[in-house]
Structures are given as C-alpha cells and as structure tokens.
N, C-alpha and C positions, 0 to 999 in steps of 0.2 A: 080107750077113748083118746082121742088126739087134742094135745094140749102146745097151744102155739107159743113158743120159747123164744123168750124176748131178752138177754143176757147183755153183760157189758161185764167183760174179762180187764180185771187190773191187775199185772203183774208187778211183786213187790220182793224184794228180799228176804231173806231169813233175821237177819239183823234189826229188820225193821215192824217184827210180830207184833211185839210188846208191844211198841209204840200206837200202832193200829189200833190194837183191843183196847186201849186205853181210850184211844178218840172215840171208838165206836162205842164204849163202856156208858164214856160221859157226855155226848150226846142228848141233847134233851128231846128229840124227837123219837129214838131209836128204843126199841124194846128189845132185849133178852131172850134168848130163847135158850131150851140145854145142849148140853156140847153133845153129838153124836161121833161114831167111829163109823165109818163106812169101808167094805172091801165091794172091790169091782172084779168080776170077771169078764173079759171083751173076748168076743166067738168069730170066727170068721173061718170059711174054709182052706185048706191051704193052697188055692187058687185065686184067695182073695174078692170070691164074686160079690158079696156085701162093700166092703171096701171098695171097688169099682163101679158100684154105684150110687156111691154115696152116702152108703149105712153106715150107720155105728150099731151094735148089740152089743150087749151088759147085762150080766145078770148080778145086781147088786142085793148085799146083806147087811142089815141092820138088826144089829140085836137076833133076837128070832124072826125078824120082818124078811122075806126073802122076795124080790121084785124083776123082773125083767123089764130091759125097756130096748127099744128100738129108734132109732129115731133118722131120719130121711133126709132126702138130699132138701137143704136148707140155703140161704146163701152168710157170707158174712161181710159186714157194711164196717172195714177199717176197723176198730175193737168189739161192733155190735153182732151177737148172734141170734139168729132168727131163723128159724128150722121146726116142722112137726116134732111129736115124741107120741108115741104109745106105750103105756105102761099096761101090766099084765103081773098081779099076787102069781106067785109059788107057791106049792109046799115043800118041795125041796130044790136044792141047787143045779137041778137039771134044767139046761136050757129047752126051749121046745119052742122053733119059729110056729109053726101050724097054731097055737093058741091068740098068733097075733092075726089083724079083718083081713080076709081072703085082697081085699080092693086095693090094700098098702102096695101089692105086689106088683112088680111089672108081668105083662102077658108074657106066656108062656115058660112063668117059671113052675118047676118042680119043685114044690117047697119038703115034700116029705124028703128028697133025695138030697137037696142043699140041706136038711137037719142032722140026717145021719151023715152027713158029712163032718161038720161043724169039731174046731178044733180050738182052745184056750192059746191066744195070741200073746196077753200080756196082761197084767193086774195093774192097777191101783188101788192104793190103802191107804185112807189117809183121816186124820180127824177133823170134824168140820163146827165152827160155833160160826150163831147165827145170830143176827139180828130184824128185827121188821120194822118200815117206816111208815105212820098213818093206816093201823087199822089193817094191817098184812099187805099194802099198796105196791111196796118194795122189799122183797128178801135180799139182806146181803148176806153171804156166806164168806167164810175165812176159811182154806182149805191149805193145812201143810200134811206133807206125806210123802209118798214114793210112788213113782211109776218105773216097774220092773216087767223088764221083756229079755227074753234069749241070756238069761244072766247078768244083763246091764240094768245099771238103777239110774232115774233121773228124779232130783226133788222135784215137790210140788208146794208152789209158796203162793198162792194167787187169791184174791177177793172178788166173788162174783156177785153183781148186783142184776138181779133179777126182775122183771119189770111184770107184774102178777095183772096189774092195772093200772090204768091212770097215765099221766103226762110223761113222754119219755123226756124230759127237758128239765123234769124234776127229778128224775135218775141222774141224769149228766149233773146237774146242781149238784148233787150227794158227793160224786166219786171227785167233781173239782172241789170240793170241802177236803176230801181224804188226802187229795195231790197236794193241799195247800200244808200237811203236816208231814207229812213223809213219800219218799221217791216211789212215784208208781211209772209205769207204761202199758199202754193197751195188748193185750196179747188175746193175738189172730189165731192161734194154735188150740184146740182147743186138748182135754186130757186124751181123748182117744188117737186124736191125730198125733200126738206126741208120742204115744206109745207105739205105733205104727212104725212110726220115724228113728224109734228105738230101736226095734228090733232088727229094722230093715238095713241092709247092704248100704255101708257110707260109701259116698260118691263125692269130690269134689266139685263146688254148688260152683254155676256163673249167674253173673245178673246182668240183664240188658234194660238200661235206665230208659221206661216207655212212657208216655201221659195219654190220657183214653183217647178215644175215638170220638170227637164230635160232631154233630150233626148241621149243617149248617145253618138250620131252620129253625134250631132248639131253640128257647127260652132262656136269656142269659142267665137268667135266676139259676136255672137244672143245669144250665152247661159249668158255669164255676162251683156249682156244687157236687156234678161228676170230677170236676179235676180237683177239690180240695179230698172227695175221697179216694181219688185214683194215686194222690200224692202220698197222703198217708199209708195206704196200703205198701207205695213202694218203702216208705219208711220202717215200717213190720218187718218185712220182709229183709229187707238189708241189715236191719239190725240183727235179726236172728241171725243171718249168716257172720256178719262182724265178730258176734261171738262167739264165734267156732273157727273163722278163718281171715281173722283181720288182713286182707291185703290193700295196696294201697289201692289199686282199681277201683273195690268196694270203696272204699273211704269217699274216693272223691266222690262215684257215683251218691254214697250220702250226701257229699257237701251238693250236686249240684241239684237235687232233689230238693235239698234245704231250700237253696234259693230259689226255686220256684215255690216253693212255699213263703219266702219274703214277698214275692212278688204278688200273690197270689193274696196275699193278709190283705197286700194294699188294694189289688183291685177287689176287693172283698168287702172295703171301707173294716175291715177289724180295728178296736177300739185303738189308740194309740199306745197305750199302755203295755196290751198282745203284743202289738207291733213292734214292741222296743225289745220286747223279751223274747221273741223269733231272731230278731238280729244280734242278740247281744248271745242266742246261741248260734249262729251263723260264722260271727266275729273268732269261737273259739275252737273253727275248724282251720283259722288262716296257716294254722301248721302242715296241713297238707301242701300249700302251695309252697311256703318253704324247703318241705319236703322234696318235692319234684324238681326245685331250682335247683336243688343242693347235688341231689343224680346229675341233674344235668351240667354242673362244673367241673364233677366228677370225674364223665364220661369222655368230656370233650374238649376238657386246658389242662394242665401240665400242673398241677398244685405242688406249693413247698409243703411241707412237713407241719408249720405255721397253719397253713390257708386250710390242712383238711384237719387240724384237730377241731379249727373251729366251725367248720362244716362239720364235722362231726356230732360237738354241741347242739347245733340249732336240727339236727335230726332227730336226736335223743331228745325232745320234744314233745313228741306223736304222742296223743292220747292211746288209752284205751278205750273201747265203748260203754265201758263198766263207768269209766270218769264223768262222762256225760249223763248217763241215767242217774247217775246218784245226787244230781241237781233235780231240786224239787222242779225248777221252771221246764224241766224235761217233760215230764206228764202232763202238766198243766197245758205245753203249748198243745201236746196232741187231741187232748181233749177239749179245748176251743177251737180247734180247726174240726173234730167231731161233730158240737156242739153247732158250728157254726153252719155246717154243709145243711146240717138238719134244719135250720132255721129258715137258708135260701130256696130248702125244696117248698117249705109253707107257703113263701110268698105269692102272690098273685102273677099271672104273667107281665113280661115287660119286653123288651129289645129285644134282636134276635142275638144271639151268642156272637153271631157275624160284625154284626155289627159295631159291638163292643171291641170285639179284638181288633178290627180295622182303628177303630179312636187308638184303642190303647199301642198298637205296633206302633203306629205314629208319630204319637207321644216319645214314645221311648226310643226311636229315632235321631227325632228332632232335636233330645236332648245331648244325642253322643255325637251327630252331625254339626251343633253347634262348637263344640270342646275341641272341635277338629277338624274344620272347614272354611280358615283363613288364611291358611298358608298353604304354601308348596312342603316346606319343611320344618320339623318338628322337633323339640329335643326329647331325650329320653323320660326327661322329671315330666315334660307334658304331654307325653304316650301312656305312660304310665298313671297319670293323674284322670287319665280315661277309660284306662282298664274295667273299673267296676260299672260305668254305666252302657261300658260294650258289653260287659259276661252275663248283664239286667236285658239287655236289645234282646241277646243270643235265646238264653232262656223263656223271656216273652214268647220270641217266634217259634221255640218248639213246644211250649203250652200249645198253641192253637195252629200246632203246623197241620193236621185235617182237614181246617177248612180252606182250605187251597191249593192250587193247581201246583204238583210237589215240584215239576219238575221247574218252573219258574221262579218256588220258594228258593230250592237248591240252588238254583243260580243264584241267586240274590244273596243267599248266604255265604257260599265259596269263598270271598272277598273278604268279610267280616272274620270267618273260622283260622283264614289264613296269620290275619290283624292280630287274632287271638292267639294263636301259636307263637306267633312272633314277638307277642309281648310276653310270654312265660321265657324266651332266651335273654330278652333286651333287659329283663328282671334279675335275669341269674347275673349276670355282665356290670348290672348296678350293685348288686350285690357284693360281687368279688372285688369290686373299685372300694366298697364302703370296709370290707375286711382288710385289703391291704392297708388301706389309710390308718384300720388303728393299731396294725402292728406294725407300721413302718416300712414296708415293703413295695415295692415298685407292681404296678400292675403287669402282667403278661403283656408283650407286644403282640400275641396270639388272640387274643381275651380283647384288647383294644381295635386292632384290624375286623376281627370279628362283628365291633358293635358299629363300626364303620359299617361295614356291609349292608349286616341287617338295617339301622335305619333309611338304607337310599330303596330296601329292598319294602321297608315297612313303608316309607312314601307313595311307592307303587300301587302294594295293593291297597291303601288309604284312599289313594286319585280313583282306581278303579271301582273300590263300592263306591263312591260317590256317584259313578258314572249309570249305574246299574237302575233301572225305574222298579223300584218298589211292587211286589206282590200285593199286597195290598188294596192297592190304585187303580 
C-alpha cells in the first residue's frame, strides 16, 4: 500500500546528539518511543534503471522484522520531502520487485528481468530513537550511523520529522524549537541519494547561480513564494558543495544568493526581527569582498614586503562553511524562509507577480539614482557609499529578470554591472591608501593614476545608466 511521506530532514552534528536527546527527552509534548537499530540494504541494477527513474529500493531489517520498501519519483520542497513509498513483509532478505502492484511500474518494463538483475549498491546502519508529538501526529526520528558504499563510509547524524497528520506549520513549529537550541540545517539529500553519491565517480561540481522561472500572470503570493524556495534550494545546494570544495566562485555565489534572500525577507514583509538575523548573516560574508580586493592589488600594483603581509592578514580571514552552520541563527533563518514560502502559497490571491516587481525595481532605483544623480563627478567615499544599494538594484533585477523582455533588461543592466565592477577596483585602491597611511608608507603613483582613471571612467558609465529608459516602464 502506498503511504504519502511528508518529512522535513534536519541536519545536525555529531557534537550536538546529546544535546538534542535532552531537548527532545524534556519536552513536554513529546513521547518516547524505544531505540531501534535498523540495517538497509539499497538494490539497483548495474545500469542504474531504478536510480534513473527516480526509485529508491531497500530491503530493511529490524530485529527479525525484514521489510522492503520502494518508494518513487517524489519531489523535494527546500528541506521538505514528499514522495509515495510501498512497503512489502519479507521472510528473508531477499529482494523481489514482482511482490510490489504491477501499476507502480512504468509501461513496458520487464520486472522479472530487472529482478534477476538487481545488484546491493551500498548499506546504511544506523540506530534510530524516536519520539511522537499529540497522539502519533508527528514522528521525529534521531538517526546516527554509517552509510558505506564501494569501501567508502559517510556519517549519518540527522533528525527527521515526519508529518503522519495534521498541520505542516506545526511540524515547522517543532524543528524551529530544535534550531533555537542547537545548530541544524535542512538537508535536500536524502540517505539513499547520499549513498549513490558515495559510491559514484567524484567529479569536480560547478554552480550557476539561477532564480526560477516566473510567469508573468502568477499570483504575487506563488511567485515570491516560488523564489523564497528557489533561493533556498540554491542555498542546499551550495552549501553541500562548500564543504567539499570551498572556492571562492562558490563563496560568492553563496553571498549573492544571500542577498537575494535579504531582499526577498523584505519584500516578503518577514518579521523585523528575521530580518535583522538574515542580515547580520549577510554582514559575515563581507570577507569575501575583501578577499577579491586583496587578489586584486595583488595582481595589479607593485606591493612592499609591508603592503602584502597585511594583505595577507585580511585574507586569512575567510570562513569556513562549518563556522557559519555552527550559528544557531543558521537554521533558524532557513527554516523561516521555509515556513514562510508555505504561508504565501495559503493566501488568497492578490497582484499579479508583475506587477509587484515593476513597484519594487522602481523603488530600488529611485533609491540608488538619488545617491547619485547630482553631479557630474563623484568622489571615491561617495561611490562607495552607493555600493550596497547598487549590489540591492542588481539583485532585485535578476529575481524577476523573466518577466521581461531580456534583451532590453540586458541593456539596462550593462551600465550598472560595469558601475559594479568598477566599484570592487576603486575599493581595492581605497584600501591600499588606508594600508599605506598606517604603516607610513607612500602610496603607489601606479595605484594613484590608476584611481584617476577609473573615477572619469566610473562617471561615464554613471551618465550612461542614467541615460538608459528603464525595462520596466
């Protein structure tokens, strides 16, 4: 029988068991259940035709309990998973698709011949204690263990809250209870996919920072609540790879991800509160942008011996991604922009998505257009002092860059991306003046010519977007 799986995966450390089982222990809503051990066996043939469309199969064992389950192409909503499952008693640990409903199958498969094919891909073993909330409403499960494939082992540390029935708003309640006591994050991956990913051929991952597809007729309600989970998902995503391949590319792509997530809180109306604690982790990516100035003086002036130790300093800086997750306010945000996308899909209809982004590009025009559309010429502290509500314009326009005619967006933008280029050199250049100043040392006449330049050249393309009529309008 097909049992519809409604999960919400919190990924937590090892460090941080104890802690958990405590919260969960002393809970006064929460019930007890006994600790089980669970081994999983995952079957796939070695063509991967299950895996290709979506399946997962397992023949798991508890105690003498021996079960198969299957479970189908499903989707996942940012940390929420939602997917059929068929379960099917054993008597022994033999797999055997044919016992699962002929209808699960796609046409024209050969099930007896995909069986005797069927080959053990990778295990999970792991022990699991549990809890229930109001009357078995809510399962949360605590699972640490191993997943081992091709000789490789990968922990398993993660709490899954299970949604049997009732209010998914009162599931999200629960795991922002758990975030408020120890570091979680949503995890997209579920165990089988991980095992997959285990055993599979490592490849050097790239990311191309995307925002969905909107429709210009949607519902503003469903369109900011497509791009608060379209955000997230890129957040998952990126994070997984950060900790496996922190480059900087990734990094920034997280920070600028981030900031469409500031932005997004705001046109969202999220509470002020959210909104301080998105920004105040926003605030402690500004290492990267020092990072890239500090390349760029590197690359391009002549440094004393002086000028790169302390470049060197402000490199040695850079987080890791571990430093960020280990802030409780980590979880929490992602699970209020969860929380939140859910909330926008309930509402009733209102504006068209179009219409909203048209206010809001506006807006956020208006605001950088005034910081910078009184003079002919500008100095550096007040180029600079426009920087974040130009990087806010940038980001708006490619949230809602779909609903509009691209190639006249493009235009429109050219001018502003150029402004923004220009203002990470004229950054590095203020930089290097505030380094020599306190080690006594004279500026570069290279470094100084330099910022000559660039400001007559950053006037230019300033006059120019100005010039440009708005996509929008």
């Amino acid at each position: 029988m097909s049992q519809p799986e409604i999960e919400l995966k919190l990924l937590i450390f090892n460090k941080n068991v104890e802690e958990a089982i405590r919260f969960l222990n002393n809970h006064n809503k929460l019930k007890c259940a006994p600790k089980i051990y669970l081994s999983n066996a995952y079957y796939d043939t070695p063509e991967q035709v299950l895996t290709k469309n979506k399946m997962g199969f397992r023949v798991r064992q508890q105690q003498k309990k021996i079960e198969q389950t299957i479970k189908t192409a499903g989707k996942v909503t940012a940390g929420i998973h939602s997917r059929p499952e068929f379960n099917i008693p054993l008597k022994s640990a033999t797999p055997d698709l044919r016992l699962f409903p002929k209808e699960i199958w796609p046409q024209n498969w050969d099930i007896d011949s995909i069986n005797q094919r069927l080959v053990s891909v990778f295990d999970t073993d792991f022990e699991r204690l549990r809890w229930y909330l109001d009357d078995n409403q809510i399962e949360i499960a605590l699972d640490s263990g191993l997943i081992k494939a091709a000789g490789l082992e990968e922990a398993i540390c993660e709490i899954e809250l299970e949604l049997i029935e009732g209010d998914l708003q009162q599931m999200l309640a629960l795991a922002n209870e758990l975030a408020a006591v120890i570091p979680v994050r949503l995890g997209q991956d579920s165990k089988a996919k991980r095992g997959y990913m285990l055993g599979a051929t490592k490849k050097l991952q790239t990311f191309e920072l995307k925002f969905c597809n909107l429709v210009t007729n949607s519902d503003e309600h469903h369109g900011l609540a497509s791009l608060l989970i379209n955000v997230l998902d890129n957040w998952q995503k990126l994070e997984t790879l950060l900790l496996k391949q922190p480059t900087l590319e990734l990094w920034q792509s997280f920070k600028d991800n981030l900031l469409a997530i500031v932005c997004l809180a705001d046109f969202c109306h999220m509470d002020d509160a959210m909104q301080h604690t998105i920004q105040g982790l926003y605030k402690k990516l500004d290492w990267i942008d020092n990072y890239r100035i500090c390349q760029w003086l590197e690359q391009n002036i002549e440094l004393s011996d002086g000028l790169l130790g302390r470049i060197n300093n402000i490199k040695a800086e850079m987080f890791n991604i571990e430093d960020l997750i280990e802030d409780v306010s980590y979880g929490r945000i992602q699970l209020a922009i969860l929380a939140h996308s859910q909330l926008l899909l309930q509402r009733p209809s209102a504006n068209s998505i179009r219409e909203l982004s048209d206010t809001l590009q506006k807006q956020s025009w208006l605001k950088f257009v005034e910081s910078l559309a009184h003079s002919s010429h500008y100095t550096p502290k007040q180029y600079l002092a426009a920087k974040p509500q130009l990087n806010l314009g940038l980001v708006t326009g490619a949230l809602f860059a779909d609903l509009y005619h691209p190639e006249r967006a493009h235009q429109f933008r050219i001018p502003w991306l150029d402004l923004a280029l220009g203002l990470i050199e004229l950054e590095a250049i203020e930089l290097l003046k505030q380094l020599c100043s306190e080690l006594g040392e004279t500026p570069p006449e290279q470094a100084l010519k330099s910022q000559e330049s660039l400001l007559f050249a950053l006037d230019l393309s300033r006059q120019a977007a100005l010039t440009v009529q708005p996509y929008w309008q």
